[in-house]
Residue frames as a rotation matrix with the C-alpha (Angstrom) as fourth column:
UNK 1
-0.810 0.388 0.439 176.55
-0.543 -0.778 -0.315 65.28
0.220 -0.494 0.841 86.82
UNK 2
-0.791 0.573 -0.213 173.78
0.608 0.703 -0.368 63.74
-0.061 -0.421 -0.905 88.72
UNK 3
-0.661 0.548 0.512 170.03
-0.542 -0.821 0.179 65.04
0.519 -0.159 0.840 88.65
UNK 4
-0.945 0.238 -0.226 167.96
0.312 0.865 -0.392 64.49
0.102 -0.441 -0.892 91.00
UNK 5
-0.283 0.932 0.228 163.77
0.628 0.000 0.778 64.73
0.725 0.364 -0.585 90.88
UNK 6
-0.697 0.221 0.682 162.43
-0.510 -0.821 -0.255 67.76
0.504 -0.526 0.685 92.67
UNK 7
-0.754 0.478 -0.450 160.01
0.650 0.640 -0.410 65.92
0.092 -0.602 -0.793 95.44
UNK 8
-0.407 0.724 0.557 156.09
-0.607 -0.670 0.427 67.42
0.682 -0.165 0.712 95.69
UNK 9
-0.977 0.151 -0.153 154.73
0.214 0.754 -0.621 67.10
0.021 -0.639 -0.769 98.52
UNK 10
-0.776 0.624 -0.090 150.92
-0.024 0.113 0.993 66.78
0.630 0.773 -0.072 99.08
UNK 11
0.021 0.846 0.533 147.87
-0.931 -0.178 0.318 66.84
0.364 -0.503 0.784 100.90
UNK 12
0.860 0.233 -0.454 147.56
-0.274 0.961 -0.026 62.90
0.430 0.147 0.891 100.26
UNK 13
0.632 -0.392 -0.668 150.63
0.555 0.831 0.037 62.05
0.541 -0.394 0.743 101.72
UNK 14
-0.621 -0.484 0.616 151.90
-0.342 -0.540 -0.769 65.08
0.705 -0.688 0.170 104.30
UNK 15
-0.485 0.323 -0.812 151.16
0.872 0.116 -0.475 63.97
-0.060 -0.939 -0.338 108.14
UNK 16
-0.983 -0.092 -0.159 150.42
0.172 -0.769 -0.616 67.90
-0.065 -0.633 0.771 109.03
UNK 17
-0.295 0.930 -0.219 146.91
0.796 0.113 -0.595 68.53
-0.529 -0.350 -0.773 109.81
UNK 18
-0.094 0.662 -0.744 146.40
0.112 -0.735 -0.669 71.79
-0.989 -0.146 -0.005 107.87
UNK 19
-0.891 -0.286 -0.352 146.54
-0.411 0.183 0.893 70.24
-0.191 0.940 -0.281 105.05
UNK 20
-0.542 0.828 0.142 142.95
0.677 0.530 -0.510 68.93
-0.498 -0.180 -0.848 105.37
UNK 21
-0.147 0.528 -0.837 141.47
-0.634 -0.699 -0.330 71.84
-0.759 0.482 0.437 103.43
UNK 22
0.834 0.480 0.274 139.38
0.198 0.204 -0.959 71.01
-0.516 0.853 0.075 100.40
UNK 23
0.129 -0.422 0.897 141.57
0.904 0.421 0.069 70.40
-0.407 0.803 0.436 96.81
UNK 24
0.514 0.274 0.813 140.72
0.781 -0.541 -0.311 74.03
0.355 0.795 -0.492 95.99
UNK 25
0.970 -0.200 0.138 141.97
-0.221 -0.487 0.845 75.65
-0.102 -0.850 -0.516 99.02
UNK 26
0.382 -0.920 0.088 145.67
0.736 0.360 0.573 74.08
-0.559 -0.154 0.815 98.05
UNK 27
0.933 -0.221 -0.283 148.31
-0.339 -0.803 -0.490 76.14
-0.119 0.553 -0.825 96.78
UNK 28
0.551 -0.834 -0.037 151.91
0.722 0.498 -0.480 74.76
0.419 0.237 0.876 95.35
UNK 29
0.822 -0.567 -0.053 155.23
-0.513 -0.777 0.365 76.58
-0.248 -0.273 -0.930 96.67
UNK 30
0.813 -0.474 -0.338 157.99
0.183 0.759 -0.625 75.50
0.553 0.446 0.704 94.64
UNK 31
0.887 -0.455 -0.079 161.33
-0.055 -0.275 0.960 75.27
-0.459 -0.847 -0.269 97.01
UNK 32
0.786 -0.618 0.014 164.56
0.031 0.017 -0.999 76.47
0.617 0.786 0.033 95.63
UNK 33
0.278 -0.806 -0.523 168.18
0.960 0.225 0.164 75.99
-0.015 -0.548 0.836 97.38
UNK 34
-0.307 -0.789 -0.532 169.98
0.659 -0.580 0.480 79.30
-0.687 -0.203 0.698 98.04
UNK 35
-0.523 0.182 -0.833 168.31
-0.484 -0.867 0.115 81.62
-0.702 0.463 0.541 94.82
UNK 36
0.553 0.770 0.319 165.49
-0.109 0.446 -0.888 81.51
-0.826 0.457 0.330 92.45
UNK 37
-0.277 -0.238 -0.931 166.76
-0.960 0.110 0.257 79.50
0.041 0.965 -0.259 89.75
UNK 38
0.616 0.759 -0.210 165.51
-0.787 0.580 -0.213 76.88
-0.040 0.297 0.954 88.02
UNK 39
-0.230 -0.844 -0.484 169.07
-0.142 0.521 -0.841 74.44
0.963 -0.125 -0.240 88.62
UNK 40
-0.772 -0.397 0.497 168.25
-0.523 -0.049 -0.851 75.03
0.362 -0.916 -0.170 92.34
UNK 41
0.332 0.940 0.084 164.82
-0.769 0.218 0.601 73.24
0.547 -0.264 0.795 92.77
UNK 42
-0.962 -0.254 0.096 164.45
-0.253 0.710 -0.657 71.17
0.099 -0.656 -0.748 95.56
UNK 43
-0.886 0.461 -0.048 160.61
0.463 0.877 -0.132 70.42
-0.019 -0.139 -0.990 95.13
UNK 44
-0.694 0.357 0.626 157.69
0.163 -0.768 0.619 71.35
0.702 0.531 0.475 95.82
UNK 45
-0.939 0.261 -0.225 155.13
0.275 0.176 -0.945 71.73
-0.207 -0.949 -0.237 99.17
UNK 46
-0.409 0.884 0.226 151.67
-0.092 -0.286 0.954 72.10
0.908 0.369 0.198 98.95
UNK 47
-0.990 -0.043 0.134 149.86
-0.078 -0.625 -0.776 74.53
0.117 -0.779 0.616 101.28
UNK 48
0.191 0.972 0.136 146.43
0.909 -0.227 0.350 75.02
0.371 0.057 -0.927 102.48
UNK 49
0.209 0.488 0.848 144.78
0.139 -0.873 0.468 78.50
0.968 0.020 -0.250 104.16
UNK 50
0.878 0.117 0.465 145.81
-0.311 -0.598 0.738 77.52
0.365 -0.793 -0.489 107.29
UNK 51
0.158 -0.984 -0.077 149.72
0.861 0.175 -0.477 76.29
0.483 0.009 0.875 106.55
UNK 52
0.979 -0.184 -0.090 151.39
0.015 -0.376 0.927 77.95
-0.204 -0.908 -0.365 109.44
UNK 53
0.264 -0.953 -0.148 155.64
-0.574 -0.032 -0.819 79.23
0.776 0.300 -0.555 108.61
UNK 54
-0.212 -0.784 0.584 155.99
-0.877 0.416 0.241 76.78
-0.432 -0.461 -0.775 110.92
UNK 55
0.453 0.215 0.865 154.58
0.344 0.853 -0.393 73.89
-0.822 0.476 0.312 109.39
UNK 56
0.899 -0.360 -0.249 156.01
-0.214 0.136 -0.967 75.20
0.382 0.923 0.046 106.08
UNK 57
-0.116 -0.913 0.392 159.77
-0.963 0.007 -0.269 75.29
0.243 -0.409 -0.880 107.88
UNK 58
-0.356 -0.394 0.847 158.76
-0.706 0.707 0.032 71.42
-0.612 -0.587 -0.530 109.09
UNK 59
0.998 -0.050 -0.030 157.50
-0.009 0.377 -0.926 70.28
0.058 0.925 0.375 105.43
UNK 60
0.711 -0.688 -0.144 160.57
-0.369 -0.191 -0.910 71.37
0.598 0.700 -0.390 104.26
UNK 61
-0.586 -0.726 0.360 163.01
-0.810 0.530 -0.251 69.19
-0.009 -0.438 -0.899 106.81
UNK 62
-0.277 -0.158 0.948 160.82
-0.439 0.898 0.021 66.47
-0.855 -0.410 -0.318 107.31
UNK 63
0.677 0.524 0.516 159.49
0.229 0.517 -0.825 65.70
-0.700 0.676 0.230 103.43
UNK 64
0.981 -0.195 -0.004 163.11
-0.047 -0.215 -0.976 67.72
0.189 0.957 -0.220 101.56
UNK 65
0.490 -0.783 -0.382 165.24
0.653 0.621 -0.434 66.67
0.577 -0.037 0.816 103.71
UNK 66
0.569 -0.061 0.820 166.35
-0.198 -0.978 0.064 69.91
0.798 -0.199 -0.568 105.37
UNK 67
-0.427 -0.238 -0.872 168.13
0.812 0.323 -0.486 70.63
0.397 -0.916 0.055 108.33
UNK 68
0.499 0.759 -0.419 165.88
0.854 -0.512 0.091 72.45
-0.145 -0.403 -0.904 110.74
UNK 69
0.072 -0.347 -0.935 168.51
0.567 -0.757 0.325 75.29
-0.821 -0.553 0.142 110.95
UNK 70
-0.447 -0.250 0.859 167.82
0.893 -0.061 0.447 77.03
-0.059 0.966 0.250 107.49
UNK 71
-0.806 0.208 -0.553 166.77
-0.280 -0.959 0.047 80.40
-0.521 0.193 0.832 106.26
UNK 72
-0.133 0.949 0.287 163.58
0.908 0.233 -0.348 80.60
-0.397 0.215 -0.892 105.21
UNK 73
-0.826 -0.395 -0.402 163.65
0.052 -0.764 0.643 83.50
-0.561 0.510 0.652 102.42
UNK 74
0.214 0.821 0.529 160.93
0.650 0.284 -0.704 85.16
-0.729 0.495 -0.474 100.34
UNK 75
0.597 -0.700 0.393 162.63
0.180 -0.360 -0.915 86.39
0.782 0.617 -0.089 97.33
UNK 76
-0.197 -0.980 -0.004 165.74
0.273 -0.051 -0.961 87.80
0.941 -0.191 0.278 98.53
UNK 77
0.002 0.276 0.961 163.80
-0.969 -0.237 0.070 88.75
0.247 -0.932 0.267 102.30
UNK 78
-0.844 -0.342 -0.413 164.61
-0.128 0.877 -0.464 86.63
0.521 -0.339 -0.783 105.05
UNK 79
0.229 0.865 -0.446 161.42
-0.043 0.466 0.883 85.27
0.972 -0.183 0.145 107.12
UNK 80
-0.535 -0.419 0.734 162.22
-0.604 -0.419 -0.679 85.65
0.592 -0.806 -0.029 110.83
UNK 81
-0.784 -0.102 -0.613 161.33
0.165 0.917 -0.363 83.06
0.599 -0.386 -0.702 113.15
UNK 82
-0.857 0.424 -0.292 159.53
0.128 -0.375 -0.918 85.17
-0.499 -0.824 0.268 114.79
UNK 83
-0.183 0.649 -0.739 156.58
-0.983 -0.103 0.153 85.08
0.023 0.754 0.657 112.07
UNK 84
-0.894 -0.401 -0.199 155.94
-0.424 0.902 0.087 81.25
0.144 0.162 -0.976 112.84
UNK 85
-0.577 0.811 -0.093 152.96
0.290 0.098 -0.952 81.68
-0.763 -0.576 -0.292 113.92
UNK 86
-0.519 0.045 -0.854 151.72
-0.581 -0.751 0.314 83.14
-0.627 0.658 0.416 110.91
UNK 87
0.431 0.061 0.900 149.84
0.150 0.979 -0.138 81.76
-0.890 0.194 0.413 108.32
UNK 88
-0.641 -0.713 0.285 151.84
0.515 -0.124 0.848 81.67
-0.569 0.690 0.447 104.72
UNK 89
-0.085 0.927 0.366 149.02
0.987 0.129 -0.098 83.39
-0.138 0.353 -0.926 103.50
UNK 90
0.982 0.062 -0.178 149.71
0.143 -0.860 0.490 86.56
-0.123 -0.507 -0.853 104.99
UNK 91
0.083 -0.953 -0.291 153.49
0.103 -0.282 0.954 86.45
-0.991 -0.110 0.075 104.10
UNK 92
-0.875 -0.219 0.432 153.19
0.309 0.435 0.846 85.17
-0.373 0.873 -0.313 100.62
UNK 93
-0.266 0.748 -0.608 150.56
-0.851 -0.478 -0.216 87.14
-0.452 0.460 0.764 97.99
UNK 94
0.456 0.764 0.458 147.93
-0.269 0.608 -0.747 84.85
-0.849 0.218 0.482 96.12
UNK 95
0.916 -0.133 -0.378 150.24
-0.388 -0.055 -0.920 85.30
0.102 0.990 -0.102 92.88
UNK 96
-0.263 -0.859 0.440 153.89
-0.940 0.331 0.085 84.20
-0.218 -0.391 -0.894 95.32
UNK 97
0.799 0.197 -0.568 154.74
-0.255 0.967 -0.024 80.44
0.544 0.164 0.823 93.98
UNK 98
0.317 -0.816 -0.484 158.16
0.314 0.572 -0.758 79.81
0.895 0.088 0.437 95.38
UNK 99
0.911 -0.364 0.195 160.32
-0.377 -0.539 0.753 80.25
-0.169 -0.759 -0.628 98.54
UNK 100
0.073 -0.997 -0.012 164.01
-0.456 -0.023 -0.890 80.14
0.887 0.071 -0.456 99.20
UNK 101
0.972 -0.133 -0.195 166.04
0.232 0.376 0.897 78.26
-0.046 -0.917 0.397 101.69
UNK 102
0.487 -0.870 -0.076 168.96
-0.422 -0.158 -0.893 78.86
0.765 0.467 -0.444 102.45
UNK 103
0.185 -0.570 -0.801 172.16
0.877 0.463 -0.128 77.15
0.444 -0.679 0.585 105.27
């Protein structure tokens, strides 16, 4: 059985501009494959106040490898595309650490 290191990504080394918030203003979101369990981690992303479900949806292909065409799931609720505009802030409560992907 292979394991392989969950990837975190960061302020310090994501491209996406809304990551510029102050150090305090970040928030982790650990990404899990298909259902929260701990076996399924695939990393971690780190948000700011104005991380946009799209910019989370293009973390997660261009820093975990994704393909673009995934589910985007909070607990067992899918995340409609149509919510891209959004920021994760407003989907995801101050106490929400994790999202799902799914194929």
């Amino acid at each position: 059985t292979t394991t392989t290191t969950p990837t975190k990504i960061t302020a310090a080394n994501s491209s996406l501009s809304s990551l510029s918030s102050s150090s305090s203003d970040l928030k982790g979101l650990t990404v899990y494959a298909n259902e929260f369990n701990p076996n399924n981690i695939v990393g971690e992303v780190v948000i700011s106040p104005n991380t946009t479900i799209a910019d989370l949806r293009d973390m997660i292909v261009d820093e975990l490898g994704y393909n673009p065409g995934f589910k985007l799931m909070k607990n067992d609720d899918f995340i409609p595309p149509a919510l891209s505009n959004f920021t994760v802030n407003k989907i995801f409560g101050p106490e929400e650490d994790y999202v799902i992907v799914s194929s």
